[in-house]
N, C-alpha and C positions, 0 to 999 in steps of 0.2 A: 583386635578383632573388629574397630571401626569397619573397615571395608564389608567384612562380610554380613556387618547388620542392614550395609545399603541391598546386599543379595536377597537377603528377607521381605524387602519391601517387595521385590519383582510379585507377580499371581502365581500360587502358587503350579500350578500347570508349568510354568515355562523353569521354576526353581527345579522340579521335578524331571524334566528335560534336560536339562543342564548337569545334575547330579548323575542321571541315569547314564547319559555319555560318557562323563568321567571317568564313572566306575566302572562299566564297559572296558574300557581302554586301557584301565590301569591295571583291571582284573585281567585279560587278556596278553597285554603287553610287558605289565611290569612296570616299575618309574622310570626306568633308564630310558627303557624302548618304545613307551607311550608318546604320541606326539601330540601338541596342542592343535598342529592343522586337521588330524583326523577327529580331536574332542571335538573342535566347532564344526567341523560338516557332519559329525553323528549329530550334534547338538540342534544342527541349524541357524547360528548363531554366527557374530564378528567375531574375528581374533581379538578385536579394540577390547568389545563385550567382555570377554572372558577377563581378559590383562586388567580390564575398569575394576572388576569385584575381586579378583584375590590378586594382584600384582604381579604372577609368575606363576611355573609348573607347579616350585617347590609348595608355592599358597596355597594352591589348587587343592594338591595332594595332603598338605596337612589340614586345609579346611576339611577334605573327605576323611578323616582319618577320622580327626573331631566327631564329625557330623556320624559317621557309620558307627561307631563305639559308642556313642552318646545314645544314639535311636536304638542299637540293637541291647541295651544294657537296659535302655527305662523299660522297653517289651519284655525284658525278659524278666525283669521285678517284678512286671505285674503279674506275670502269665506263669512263674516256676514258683514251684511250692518249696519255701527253704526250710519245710521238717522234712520232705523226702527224703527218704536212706537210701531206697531200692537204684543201683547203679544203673538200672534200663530203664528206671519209669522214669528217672531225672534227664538220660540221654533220650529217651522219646521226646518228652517237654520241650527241650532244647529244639529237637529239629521238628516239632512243631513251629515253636517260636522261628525260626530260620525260615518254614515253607510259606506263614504268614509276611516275613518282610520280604519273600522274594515274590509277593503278589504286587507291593506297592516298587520296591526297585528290588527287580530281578536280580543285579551285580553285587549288591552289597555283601554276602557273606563271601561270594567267592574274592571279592574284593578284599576282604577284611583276611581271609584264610592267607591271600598273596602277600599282604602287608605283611604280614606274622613272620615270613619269608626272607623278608628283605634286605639283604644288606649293605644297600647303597651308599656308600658315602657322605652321596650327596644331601640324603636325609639328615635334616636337623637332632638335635638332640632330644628335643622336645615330641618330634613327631616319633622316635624312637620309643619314647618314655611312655606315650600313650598309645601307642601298639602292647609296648611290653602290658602296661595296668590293664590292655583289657585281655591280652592271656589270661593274665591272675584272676581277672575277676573269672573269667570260662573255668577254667581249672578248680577253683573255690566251689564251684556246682560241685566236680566230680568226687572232691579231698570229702564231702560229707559222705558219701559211700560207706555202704556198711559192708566191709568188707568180707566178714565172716559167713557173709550168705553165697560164697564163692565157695566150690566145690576145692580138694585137695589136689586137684589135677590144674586147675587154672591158676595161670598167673599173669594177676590184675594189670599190672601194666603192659604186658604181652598182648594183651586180650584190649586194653584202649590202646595203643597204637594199632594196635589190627585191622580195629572199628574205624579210626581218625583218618588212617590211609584209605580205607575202602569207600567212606561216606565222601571225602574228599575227591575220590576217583568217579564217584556216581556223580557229583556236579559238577566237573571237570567235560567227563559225559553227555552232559544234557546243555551244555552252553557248545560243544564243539561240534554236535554230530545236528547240529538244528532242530531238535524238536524240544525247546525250552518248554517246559511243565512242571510247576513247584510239586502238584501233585506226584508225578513222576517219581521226583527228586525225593519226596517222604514216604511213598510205598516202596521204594528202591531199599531206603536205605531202613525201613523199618525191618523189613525181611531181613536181611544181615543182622539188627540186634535180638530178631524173635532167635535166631538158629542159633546167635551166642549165648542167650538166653538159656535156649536147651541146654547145649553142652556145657557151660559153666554152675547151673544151679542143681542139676541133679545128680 
């Protein structure tokens, strides 16, 4: 990780520009289909620049792997209560914590959502392995669920793929149609857990 501690020294303004491109692009594209020419003209940046701090794409992508799992994991330590049982007020927490980091980089959860995705080859074993650990850790929020507060008619995993595909499609939505707003993004998709709410608790 030498190189990427030289990344650190940059201010952070131009760290934050450089990440936000990334993610952008990779969120957008994919690792296949991301190109390094369009990170640095989002960036504003040299191609030399970029090549200087991670070496290559595959750097790049697994420095944002690091870096997006790492930032959205400490927020989420601080910010989620791990006595919660109730399965909505833990998925509300969450996409609060999501609408807070998509003030400071707007790409990162849809970034991190596409990782999860991915089955590129060309991806190391390592950048797999911490995609896979930060599923586990998201997933670890939901497994404390108390599951018996779920009416006889729902059925809980029915019911979170429903939610995961829908909440996935409202920020898919708001990165493609141009009118990015985290707030958006968290009244969007709160409305969808209030209405599952209904029909699964009563």
């Amino acid at each position: 990780m030498g190189m990427n501690e030289k990344f650190f020294d940059l201010k952070k303004e131009k760290q934050d520009r450089m990440i936000n491109a990334s993610l952008k692009m990779f969120a957008e594209n994919g690792y296949k289909r991301a190109s390094t020419d369009d990170i640095v003209r989002e960036a504003g940046i040299s191609k030399g620049l970029l090549f200087h701090y991670f070496g290559s794409k595959a750097g790049l992508y697994e420095f944002l792997v690091d870096y997006s799992s790492r930032y959205t994991m400490l927020e989420t330590a601080a910010m989620v209560s791990s006595k919660e049982k109730d399965y909505f007020v833990i998925y509300q927490q969450l996409l609060g914590i999501r609408t807070q980091i998509m003030r400071n980089y707007p790409y990162m959860q849809y970034f991190l959502e596409r990782a999860m995705k991915e089955d590129s080859e060309e991806l190391s074993q390592e950048v797999r392995e911490k995609i896979r650990a930060y599923r586990d850790y998201e997933d670890a929020f939901f497994r404390k669920a108390q599951l018996s507060l779920f009416n006889d008619r729902s059925d809980f995993e029915m019911v979170h793929n429903m939610l995961k595909l829908t909440i996935q499609g409202i920020m898919v939505e708001i990165f493609t149609d141009g009118t990015f707003d985290p707030d958006r993004f968290y009244d969007g998709a709160v409305t969808y857990l209030n209405m599952m709410r209904a029909l699964c608790y009563t």
